[in-house]
N, C-alpha and C positions, 0 to 999 in steps of 0.2 A: 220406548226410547224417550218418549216426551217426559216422562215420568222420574229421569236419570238425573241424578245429582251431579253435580261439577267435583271433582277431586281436585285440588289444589295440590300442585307437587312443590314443592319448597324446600329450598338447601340455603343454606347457614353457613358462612364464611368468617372465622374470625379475623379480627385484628388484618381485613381488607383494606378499612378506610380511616383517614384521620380526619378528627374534627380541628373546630382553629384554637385548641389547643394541644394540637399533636398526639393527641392519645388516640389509641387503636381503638375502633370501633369494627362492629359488627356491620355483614350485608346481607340482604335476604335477596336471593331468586327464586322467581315463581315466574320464569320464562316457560319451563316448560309444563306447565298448565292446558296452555297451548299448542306450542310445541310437540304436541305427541310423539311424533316419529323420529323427532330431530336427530337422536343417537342410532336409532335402527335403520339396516339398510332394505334398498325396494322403496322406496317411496320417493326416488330421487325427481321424480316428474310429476307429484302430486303437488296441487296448487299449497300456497302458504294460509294456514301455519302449519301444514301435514307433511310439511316436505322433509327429506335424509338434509344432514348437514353435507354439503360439498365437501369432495375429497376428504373422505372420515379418514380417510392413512393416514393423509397428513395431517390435519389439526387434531380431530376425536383422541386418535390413538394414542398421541402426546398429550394431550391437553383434557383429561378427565372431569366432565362437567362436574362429576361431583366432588371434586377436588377444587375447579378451578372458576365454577360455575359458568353464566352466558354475561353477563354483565361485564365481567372482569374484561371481554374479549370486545364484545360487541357496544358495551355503553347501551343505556336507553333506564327506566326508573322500575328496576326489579320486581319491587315491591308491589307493583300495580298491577289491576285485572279486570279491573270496570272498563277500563277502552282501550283499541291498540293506540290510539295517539299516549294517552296516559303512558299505555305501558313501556311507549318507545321513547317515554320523555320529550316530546314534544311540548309541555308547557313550560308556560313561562317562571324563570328563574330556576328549573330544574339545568343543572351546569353540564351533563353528563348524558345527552340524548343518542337514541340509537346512529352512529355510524355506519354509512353507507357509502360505495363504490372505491375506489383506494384508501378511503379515510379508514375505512374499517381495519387497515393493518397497523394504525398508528398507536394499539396497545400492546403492540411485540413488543417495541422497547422495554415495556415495566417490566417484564422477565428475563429479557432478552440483551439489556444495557450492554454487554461487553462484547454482541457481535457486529460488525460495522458492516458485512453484507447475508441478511437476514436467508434465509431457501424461506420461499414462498410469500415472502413480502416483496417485489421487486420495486415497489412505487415507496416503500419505505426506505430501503435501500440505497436507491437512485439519488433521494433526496438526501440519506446520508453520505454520498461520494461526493454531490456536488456543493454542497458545505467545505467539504473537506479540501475540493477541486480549487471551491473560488472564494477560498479563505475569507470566509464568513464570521469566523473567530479572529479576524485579526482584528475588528469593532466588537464585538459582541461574547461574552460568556458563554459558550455553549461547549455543553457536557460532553465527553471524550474526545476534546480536541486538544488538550493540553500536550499532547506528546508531539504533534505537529511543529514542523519548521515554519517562518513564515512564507507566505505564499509565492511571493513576490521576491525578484534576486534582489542581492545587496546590491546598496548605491552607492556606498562607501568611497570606491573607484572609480565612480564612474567618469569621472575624464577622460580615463582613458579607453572608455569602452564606445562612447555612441559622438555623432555628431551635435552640437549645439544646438542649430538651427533643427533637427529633427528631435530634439530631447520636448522644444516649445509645442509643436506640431501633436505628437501622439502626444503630451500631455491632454490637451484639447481633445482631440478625437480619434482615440488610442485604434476605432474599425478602419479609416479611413487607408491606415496603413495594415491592419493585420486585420479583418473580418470576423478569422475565429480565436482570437484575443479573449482570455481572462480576465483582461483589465478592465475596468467596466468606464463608463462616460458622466463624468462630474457636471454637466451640463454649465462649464466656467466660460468665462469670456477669454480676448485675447491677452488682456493684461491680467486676468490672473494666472493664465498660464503659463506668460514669460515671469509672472511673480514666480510662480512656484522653480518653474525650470532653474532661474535666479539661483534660489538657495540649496537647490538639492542640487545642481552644478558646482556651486561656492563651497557646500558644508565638506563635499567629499574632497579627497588628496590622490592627486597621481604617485603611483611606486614605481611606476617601469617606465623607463624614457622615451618618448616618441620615437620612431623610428619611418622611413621611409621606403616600403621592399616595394623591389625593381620586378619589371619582369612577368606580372601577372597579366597581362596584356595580350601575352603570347599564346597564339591558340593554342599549341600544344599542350601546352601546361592545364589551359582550360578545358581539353578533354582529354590530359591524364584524372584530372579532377575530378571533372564528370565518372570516367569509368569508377574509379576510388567509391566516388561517395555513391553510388547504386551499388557497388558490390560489396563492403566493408560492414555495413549494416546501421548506416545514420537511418534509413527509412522505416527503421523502427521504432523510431520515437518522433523523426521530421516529414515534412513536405514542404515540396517547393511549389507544386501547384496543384491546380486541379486533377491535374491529371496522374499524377501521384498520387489520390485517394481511388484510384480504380486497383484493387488488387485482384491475385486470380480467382482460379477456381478455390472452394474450400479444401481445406485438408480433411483427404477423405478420413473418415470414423469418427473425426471431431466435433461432438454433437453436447457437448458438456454446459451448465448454466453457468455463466458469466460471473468470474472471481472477482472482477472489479468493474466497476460501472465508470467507462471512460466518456466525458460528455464534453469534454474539447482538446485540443491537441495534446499529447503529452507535452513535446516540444516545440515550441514556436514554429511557425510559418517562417521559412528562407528565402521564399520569392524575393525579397525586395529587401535582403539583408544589405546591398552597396549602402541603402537610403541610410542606413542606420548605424553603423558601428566603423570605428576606424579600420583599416585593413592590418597595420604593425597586432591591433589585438587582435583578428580574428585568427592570424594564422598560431599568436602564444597562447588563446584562449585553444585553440583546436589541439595543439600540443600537450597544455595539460590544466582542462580547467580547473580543476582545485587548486591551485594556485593563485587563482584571481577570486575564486571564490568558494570558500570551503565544504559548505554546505551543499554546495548545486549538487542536481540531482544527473548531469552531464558526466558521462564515465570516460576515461583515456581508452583512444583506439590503440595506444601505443604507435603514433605516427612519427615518421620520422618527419626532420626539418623539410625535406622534400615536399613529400606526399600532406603535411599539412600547409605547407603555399600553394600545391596543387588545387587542393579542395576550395582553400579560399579561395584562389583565383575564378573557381569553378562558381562558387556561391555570388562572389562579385561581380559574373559577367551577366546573372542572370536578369539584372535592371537597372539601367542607367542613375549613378550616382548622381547626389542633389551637389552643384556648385557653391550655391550657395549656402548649404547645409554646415559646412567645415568653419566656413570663415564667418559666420552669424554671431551678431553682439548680444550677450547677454545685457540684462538690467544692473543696473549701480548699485550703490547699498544701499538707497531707500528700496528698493525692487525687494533687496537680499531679507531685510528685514519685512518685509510685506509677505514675501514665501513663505518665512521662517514661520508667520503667525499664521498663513495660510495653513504648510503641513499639519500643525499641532490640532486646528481647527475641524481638517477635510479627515484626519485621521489614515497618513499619508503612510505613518511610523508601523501600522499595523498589520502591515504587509511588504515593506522594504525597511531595511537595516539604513539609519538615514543617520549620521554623525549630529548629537546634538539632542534629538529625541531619546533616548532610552531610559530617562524618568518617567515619559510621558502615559498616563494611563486610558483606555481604550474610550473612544468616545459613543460608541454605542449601545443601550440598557442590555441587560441582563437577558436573557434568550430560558434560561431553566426551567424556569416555572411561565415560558408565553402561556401555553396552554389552559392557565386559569384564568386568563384576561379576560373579564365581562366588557359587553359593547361600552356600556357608559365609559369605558374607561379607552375606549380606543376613540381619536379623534377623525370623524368623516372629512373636515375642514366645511369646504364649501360644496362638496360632493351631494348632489341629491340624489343619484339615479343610481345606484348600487347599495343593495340589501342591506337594512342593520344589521349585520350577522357577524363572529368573526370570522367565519368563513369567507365571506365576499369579501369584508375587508382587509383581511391577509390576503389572499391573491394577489386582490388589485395592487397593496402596497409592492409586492414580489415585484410583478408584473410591471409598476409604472409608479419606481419609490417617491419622486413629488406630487403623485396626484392629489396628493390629501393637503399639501401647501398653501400656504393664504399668505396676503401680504403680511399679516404680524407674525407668522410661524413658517419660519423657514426652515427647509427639512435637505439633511445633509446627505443620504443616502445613494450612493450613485445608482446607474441605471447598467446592467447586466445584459441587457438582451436574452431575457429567457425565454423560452418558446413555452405556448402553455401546459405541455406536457410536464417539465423543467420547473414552472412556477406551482403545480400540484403539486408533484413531490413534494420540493421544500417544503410548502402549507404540511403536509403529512407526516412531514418529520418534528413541525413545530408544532403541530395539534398532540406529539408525545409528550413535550417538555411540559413534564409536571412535577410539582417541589420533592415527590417522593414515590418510590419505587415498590412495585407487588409484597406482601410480605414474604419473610426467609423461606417461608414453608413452598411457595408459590415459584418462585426462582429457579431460572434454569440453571443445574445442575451442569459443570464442565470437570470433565475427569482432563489428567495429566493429557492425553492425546489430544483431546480436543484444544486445550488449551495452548499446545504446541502449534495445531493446525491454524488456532486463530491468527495468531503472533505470528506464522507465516504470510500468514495471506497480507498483514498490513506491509510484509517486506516486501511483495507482490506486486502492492498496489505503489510502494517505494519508487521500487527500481525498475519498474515498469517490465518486469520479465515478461510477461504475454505480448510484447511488443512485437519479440522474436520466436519465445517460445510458446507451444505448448502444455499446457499446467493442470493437472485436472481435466484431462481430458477436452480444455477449453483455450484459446489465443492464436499464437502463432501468424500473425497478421505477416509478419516478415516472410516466415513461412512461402505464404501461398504466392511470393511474388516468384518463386521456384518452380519453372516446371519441373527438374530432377528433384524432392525433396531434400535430396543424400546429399545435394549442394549448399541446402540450406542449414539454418539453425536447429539441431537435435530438438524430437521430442521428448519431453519430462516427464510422461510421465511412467510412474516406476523407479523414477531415480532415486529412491530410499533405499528399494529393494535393491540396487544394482551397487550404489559406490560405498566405499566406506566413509564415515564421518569422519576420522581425522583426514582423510586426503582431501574430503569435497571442503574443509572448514581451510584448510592450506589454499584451496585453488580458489576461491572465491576471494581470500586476502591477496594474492599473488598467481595470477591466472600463470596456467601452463598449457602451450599449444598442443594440443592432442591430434588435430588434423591439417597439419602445416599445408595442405596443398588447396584447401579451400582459400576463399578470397571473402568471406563472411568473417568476421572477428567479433569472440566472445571479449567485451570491456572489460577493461579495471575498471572495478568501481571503488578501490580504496573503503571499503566498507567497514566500518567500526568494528571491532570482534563481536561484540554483543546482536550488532546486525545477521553477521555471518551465522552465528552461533542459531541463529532465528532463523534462516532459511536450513542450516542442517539438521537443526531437531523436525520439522514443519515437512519436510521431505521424507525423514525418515517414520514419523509417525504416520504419515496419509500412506506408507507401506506397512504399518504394523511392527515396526523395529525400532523399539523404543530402549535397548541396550544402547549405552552410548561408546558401543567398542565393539571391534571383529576379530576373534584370533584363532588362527590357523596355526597349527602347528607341524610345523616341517620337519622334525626330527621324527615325527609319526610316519612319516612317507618311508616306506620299505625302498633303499636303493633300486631294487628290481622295478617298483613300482614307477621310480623314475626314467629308468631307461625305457622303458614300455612305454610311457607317455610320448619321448623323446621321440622313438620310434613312430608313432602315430602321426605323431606333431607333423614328420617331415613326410611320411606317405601321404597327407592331408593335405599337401605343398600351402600352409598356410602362411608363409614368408611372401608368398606371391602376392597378396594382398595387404598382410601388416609388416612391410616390409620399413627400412630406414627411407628418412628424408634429410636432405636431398639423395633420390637413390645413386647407388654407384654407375659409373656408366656401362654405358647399353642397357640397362634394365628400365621396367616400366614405372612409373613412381608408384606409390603407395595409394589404396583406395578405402584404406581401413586402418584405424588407431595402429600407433606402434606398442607393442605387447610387452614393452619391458616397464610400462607402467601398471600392466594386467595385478601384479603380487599387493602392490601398496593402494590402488585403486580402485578393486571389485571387490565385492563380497565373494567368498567360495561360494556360498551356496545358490547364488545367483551365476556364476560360471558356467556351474552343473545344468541348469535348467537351462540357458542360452548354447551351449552345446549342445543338448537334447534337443532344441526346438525353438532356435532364434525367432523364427514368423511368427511363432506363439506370443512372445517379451515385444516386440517388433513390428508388425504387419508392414509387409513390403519392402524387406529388410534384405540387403544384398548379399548377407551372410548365406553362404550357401548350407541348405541341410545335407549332415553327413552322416546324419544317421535315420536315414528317413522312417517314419509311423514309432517314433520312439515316444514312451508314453502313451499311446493309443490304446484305450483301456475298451474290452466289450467283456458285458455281462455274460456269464453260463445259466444257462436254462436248464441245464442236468447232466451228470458226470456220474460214471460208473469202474469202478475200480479192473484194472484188467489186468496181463500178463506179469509175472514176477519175473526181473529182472536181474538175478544174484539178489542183494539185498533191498534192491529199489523197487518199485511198480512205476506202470506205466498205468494213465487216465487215459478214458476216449468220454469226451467231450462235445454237448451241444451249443453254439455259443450265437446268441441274438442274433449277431450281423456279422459281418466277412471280417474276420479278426486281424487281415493284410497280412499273413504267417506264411513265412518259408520255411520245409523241412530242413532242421538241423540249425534251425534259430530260438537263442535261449529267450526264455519268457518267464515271466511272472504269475504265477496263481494265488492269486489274494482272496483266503478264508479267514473272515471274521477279523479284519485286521492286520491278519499275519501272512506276511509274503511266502512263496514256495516257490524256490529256483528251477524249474525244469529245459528241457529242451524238446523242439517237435520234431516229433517224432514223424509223423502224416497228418497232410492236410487234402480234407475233400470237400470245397466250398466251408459250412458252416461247421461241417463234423471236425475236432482236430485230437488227436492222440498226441499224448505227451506221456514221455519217460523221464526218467531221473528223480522220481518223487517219493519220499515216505510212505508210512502208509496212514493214506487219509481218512480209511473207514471203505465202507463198500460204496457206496453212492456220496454223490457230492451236490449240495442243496445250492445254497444264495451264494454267488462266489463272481470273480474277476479275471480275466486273460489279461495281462500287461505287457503290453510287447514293449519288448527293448528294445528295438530298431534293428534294421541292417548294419553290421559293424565295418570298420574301414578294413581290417583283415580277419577273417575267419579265422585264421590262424595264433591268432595274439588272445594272449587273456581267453581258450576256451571259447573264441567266435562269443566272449558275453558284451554287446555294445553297453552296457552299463558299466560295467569294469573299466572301456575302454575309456567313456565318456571321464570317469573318475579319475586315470592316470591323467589323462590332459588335462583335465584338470589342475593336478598336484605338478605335471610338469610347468605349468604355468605360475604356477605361486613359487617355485623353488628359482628358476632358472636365471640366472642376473643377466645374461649376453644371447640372443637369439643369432644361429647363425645357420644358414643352409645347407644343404648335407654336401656332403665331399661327393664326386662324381659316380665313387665306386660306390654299390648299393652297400649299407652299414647292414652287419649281420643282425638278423633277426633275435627281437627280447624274448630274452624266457619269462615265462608266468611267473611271475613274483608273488610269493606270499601274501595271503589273507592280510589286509591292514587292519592292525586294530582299531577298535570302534570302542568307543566310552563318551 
């Protein structure tokens, strides 16, 4: 052993790195020299350097050391082998040392640029939501923010929206009123925040006339409000207090990794809305905010004049308004013009729509390439006790943006209140930003689906849909404030496989009540077509149905076939639940969609399956099964050809487990693919005999029982529940008027002919 040579293992990377004249250069690693094991698994608890790479699925399996080497991933000086400090890049002026604890995911990005919540980066991730969150881009250049609104509402209007005296107040110390506030704290005095208040008061124009409504005062109003606004579904993007961040239990099976990294309110805190905003706007802001403001991210509950004075009155009663707030004297025009030089200065424009600014260009440096910043070039100020590193010195800037301030160098950055989990990230996202991205070869690769799926998710993180819903098996916050969930907001997921595209792209631009007896409301959100168009491709791709069309064809449906559905329909008494609203009197109202959306609005072929086996699409789903063990497939362990039949045989068959078969129920025998319609004949536990079959040969080897289920009538379609399950099917895509059977029983359908199939 003493006697053994060192093998140097080395991989060669071209046109990896660029020198400082852009040209591709070559990378050597010789990580694994050391490395031994790192690609083999079993060594997962062997000390370092002998240890397996962690979770080889997920990185290894992707990411082909010899394709993409360790370097590329981890950082530290390849080329080295004389020491692990050398080989980690631990000396000085090497730019590029090994990465360690979340820093280590901060090379996803160079392959990874166009996905904005990374699987298995979560501190990468994090850090790229909260850029996105607390508009980090409205001072600074930083790469894939460009498509971004700005962060902050428009101020345009604002006369008519906030009180004076509270406009000076949160300018100054925007927590004192909102704690989990975006806005971050400019560390200004009192007069420059009546400056600023000043000019972004004076730059904007009021459009809609003051107005003075009566009435809110009156308890009633304020808990019809109350009930409104917990039941309509503001709570899925608002709170009013603490006590509104306790929600229930989880929704059970919702166990999915987080589509968007939400890291403070979607929607502002309401606690202490009286403080803030006139009441003539809250109730036409409640009405229809894109009207006041086009861009907001605020959807229409569709409220009537009513029920939005009620909410306001609701919101208003919750904290005694400022008297003084209303009638509060701005500054004169020297104040006006002191603001004015203020905004363009604090970089005020970069996150509020302000009249007067939109020449104004960003006041913060370039953020793309931080990542190459050497210490000399970052200033400590008068800091001694924090590491030259840029490590420590980004933090600490995150963490406490004037620490590095001297009296000659004043630093304009406000202070965010990050917590230090919040100030890593970011560091993690900025330790990516470097002038240039992995070469072509090295690049992740996104096919049409994924590319759909990504483009979904930023609509995701838009419109805040996991507020209410379920997405990916992941959200539904609104959800769990349900103990019935069937009260709440539908889960999504599946809804590719379930609706068709042109109806879900119709209902998303012009919502349509599907469950009129709920008290939850799916919003307008007025969404651009191109939006829409992005949640309906993103939906249907995460199901695999990537046609962007459904067609059914109705003239294929054999008349017979329809009466036979008809027929089913009403023995099923399924009007008893997808009945009209409001129902006629004496009846019960509806507990389940009305069906005469069923033709334009579902996939057939998802119909098919949710008949067969709603709990399946569902879990804990009220749809009752009608055709219960339909679909319930057991293996055959050995089948022997038995009695002739006139032209048919009968099989007796061994079958793994208790195949749930009743004599004289049709079934399925699936050989090599190919189905074989039979019916059983005798069941004894596992043994079952079945007739009505070809002839399959003497013995029957690897094969499948498919039970079709119990049918609704034994008598219809041949007792086959697959036949039946199909006319209801077709009667549901044909039928324009659902109505209940006439009292007299309707005479039973004859079997209608074989529907063609092509």
């Amino acid at each position: 052993i003493r006697a053994r040579t060192y093998d140097v293992r080395q991989a060669v990377f071209r046109e990896y790195d660029r020198n400082n004249f852009n040209e591709p250069t070559m990378r050597v690693d010789r990580c694994q020299t050391c490395h031994l094991a790192i690609d083999r698994a079993g060594f997962e608890k062997a000390p370092q350097p002998f240890r397996s790479h962690p979770q080889a699925g997920l990185y290894l399996n992707k990411h082909d050391p010899a394709a993409v080497g360790c370097t590329s991933c981890h950082g530290g000086q390849g080329t080295a082998i004389t020491s692990v400090g050398k080989a980690h890049g631990y000396v000085e002026f090497w730019e590029d040392p090994l990465l360690k604890g979340p820093e280590t995911q901060t090379k996803c990005r160079a392959c990874h640029a166009q996905v904005f919540n990374i699987p298995g980066a979560p501190h990468l991730s994090r850090g790229i939501s909260l850029v996105r969150e607390l508009g980090c881009f409205g001072c600074h250049n930083i790469p894939a923010t460009q498509d971004l609104r700005k962060a902050g509402p428009d101020l345009t209007r604002i006369q008519e929206k906030v009180q004076p005296g509270w406009l000076v107040s949160w300018i100054k110390r925007p927590r004192d009123y909102n704690p989990r506030t975006k806005m971050p704290f400019f560390s200004i005095g009192d007069q420059e925040a009546l400056d600023l208040a000043t000019f972004i008061w004076g730059a904007g124009q009021r459009k809609a006339p003051a107005e003075k409504p009566e009435g809110l005062n009156d308890p009633a109003l304020i808990q019809q409000g109350k009930e409104l606004f917990e039941s309509a579904g503001c709570l899925g993007c608002h709170i009013r207090n603490e006590a509104d961040l306790k929600l229930g239990e989880p929704v059970k099976g919702v166990d999915g990794r987080p589509l968007v990294y939400r890291n403070r309110d979607f929607g502002p805190s309401l606690g202490k809305v009286a403080q803030k905003v006139q009441p003539d706007w809250l109730i036409r802001w409640l009405k229809n905010p894109k009207a006041y403001w086009h861009e907001t991210s605020m959807p229409s509950l569709r409220l009537s004049d009513a029920e939005a004075k009620a909410i306001a009155a609701h919101l208003l009663s919750l904290a005694p308004a400022d008297p003084k707030a209303a009638s509060a004297k701005l500054g004169g025009q020297a104040a006006y013009e002191r603001g004015k030089k203020l905004v363009a200065k604090r970089g005020c424009f970069g996150c509020h729509a302000i009249p007067g600014t939109e020449n104004l260009s960003k006041i913060g440096p370039d953020l793309s390439a931080f990542a190459t910043k050497k210490k000399f070039e970052l200033s400590f100020g008068n800091v001694v006790d924090i590491p030259k590193t840029w490590e420590a010195w980004t933090f600490a800037k995150i963490k406490n943006p004037k620490i590095y301030q001297t009296e000659r160098e004043e630093l304009l950055m406000p202070n965010f209140d990050l917590s230090d989990p919040e100030a890593t990230a970011i560091r993690t996202l900025l330790r990516s930003m470097i002038p240039h991205s992995a070469p072509p070869s090295a690049l992740a690769k996104m096919d049409d689906r994924q590319r759909r799926i990504e483009a979904g998710r930023r609509m995701i993180e838009k419109y805040n849909c996991v507020g209410c819903h379920v997405v990916e098996n992941w959200g539904g916050d609104l959800l769990r404030r349900y103990p019935d969930p069937a009260q709440g907001p539908p889960l999504l997921n599946g809804e590719g496989a379930k609706v068709q595209p042109d109806w879900f792209f119709k209902f998303l631009r012009n919502v349509v009540i599907l469950r009129p007896w709920l008290k939850v409301r799916m919003p307008s959100f007025q969404m651009p077509e191109e939006d829409a168009a992005a949640l309906v491709d993103y939906f249907a791709a995460l199901d695999d149905k990537l046609r962007p069309y459904v067609h059914f064809d109705r003239a294929a449906v054999p008349p017979a076939a329809a009466v036979a559905g008809k027929d089913l329909f009403q023995k099923a008494e399924c009007l008893s639940c997808h009945g009209e609203f409001p129902p006629p009197q004496g009846q019960e109202p509806p507990t389940a969609p009305n069906l005469r959306f069923a033709k334009e609005r579902l996939r057939p072929d998802w119909v098919l399956d949710w008949i067969r086996n709603p709990n399946r699409l569902q879990p804990g789903t009220k749809m009752p099964t009608f055709f219960p063990n339909a679909g319930l497939k057991v293996p055959v362990l050995k089948g022997a050809r038995g009695e002739r039949e006139g032209e048919l045989w009968t099989y007796a068959l061994d079958a793994a487990a208790d195949p749930e078969l009743q004599e004289n129920q049709i079934v399925g025998l699936i050989i090599g693919g190919r189905t074989h319609v039979a019916k059983v004949k005798k069941v004894e536990g596992r043994k079952v005999t079945l007739t009505g079959l070809g002839d399959l040969g003497r013995t029957i080897g690897k094969a499948e029982i498919e039970n079709h289920g119990d049918p609704i009538d034994p008598e219809v379609l041949g007792g086959d529940a697959y036949k039946q399950i199909e006319v209801l099917r077709d009667y549901l895509m044909l039928e324009e008027k659902f109505a209940p059977p006439a009292k007299a029983p309707a005479p039973r359908a004859q079997t209608p002919p074989a529907r063609p199939r092509g």
